[in-house]
C-alpha positions as CSV (number, residue, x, y, z in Angstrom):
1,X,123.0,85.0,114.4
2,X,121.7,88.2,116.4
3,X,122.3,90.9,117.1
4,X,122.7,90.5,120.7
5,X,122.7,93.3,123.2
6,X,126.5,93.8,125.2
7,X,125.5,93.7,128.9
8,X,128.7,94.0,130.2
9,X,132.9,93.8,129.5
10,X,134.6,91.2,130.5
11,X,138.7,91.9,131.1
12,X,139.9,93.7,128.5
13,X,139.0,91.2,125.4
14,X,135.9,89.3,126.4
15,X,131.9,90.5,126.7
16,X,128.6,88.7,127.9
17,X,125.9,89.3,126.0
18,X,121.9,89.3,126.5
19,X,121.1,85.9,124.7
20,X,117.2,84.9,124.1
21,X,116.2,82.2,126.5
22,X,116.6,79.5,123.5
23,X,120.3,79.8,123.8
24,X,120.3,79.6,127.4
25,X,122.4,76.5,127.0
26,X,125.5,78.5,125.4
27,X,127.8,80.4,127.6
28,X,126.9,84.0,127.2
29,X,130.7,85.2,127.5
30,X,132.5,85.7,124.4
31,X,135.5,87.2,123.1
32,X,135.9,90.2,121.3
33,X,137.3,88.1,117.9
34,X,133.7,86.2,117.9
35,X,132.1,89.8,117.4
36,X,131.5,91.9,114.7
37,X,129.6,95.4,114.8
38,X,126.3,95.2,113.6
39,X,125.4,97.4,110.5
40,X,121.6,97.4,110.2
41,X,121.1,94.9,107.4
42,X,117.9,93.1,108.5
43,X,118.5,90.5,105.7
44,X,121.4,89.2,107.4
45,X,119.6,88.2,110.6
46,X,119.1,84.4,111.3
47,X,115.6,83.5,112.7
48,X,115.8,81.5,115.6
49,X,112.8,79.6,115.6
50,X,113.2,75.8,114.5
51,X,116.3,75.9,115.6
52,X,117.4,73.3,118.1
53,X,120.8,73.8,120.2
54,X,121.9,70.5,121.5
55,X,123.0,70.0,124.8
56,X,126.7,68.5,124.2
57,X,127.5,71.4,121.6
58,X,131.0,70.4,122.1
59,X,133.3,69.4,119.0
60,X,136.7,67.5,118.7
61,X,139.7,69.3,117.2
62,X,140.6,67.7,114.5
63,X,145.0,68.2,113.8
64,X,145.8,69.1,110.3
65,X,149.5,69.5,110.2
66,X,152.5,68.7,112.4
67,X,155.0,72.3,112.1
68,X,157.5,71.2,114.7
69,X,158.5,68.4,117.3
70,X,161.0,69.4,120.4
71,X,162.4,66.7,123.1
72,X,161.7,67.8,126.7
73,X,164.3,66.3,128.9
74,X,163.5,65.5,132.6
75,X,165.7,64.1,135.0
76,X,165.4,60.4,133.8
77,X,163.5,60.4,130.5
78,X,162.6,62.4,127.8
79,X,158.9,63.2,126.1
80,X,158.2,64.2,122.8
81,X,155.9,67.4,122.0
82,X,154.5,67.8,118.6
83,X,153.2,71.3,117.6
84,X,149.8,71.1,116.3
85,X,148.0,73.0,113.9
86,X,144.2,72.4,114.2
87,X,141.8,72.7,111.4
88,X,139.7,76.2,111.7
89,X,142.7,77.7,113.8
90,X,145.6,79.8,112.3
91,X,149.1,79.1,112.8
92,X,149.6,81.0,115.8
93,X,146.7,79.3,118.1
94,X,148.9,76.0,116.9
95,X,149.4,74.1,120.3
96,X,152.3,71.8,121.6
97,X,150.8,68.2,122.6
98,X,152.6,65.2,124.4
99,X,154.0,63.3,121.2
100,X,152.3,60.1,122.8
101,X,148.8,61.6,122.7
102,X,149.0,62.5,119.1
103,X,149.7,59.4,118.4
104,X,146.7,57.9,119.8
105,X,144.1,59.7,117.4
């Protein structure tokens, strides 16, 4: 999709862009790894008419792989923590979840 002007810098990683009124519904803030320079090519541009943006555009991580499980000891129990590596993520943005949640989906 786009190109999109850069109004602004966010921080040191993170930019809002000028987004056409049909996208008002997406947050206009992204981060610099969601970016790419744009070279020109006008066969690579996505029309935006017909398409519909819903208004939950949310989506549920879906875990792929277990890589490690650590026992945090408090005072009088313990919890289990699972790290998780979610699909469309690399290893490093792998997370550590309560062993209990993971269990649940």
């Amino acid at each position: 999709m786009g190109p999109y002007y850069i109004l602004r810098r966010v921080g040191n990683v993170s930019y809002v862009l000028d987004l056409p009124n049909v996208l008002a519904s997406v947050h206009p803030i992204f981060h610099v790894s969601m970016l790419k320079k744009c070279v020109g090519d006008p066969t690579s541009i996505v029309s935006l008419e017909g398409l519909g943006v819903k208004e939950n555009i949310s989506y549920e991580e879906v875990s792929v792989e277990i890589l490690d499980r650590q026992v945090k000891k408090l005072r009088n129990k313990e919890i289990a923590y699972v790290k998780v590596l979610w699909r469309n993520h690399l290893v490093e943005g792998a997370t550590y979840e309560a062993g209990a949640n993971m269990m649940s989906r």
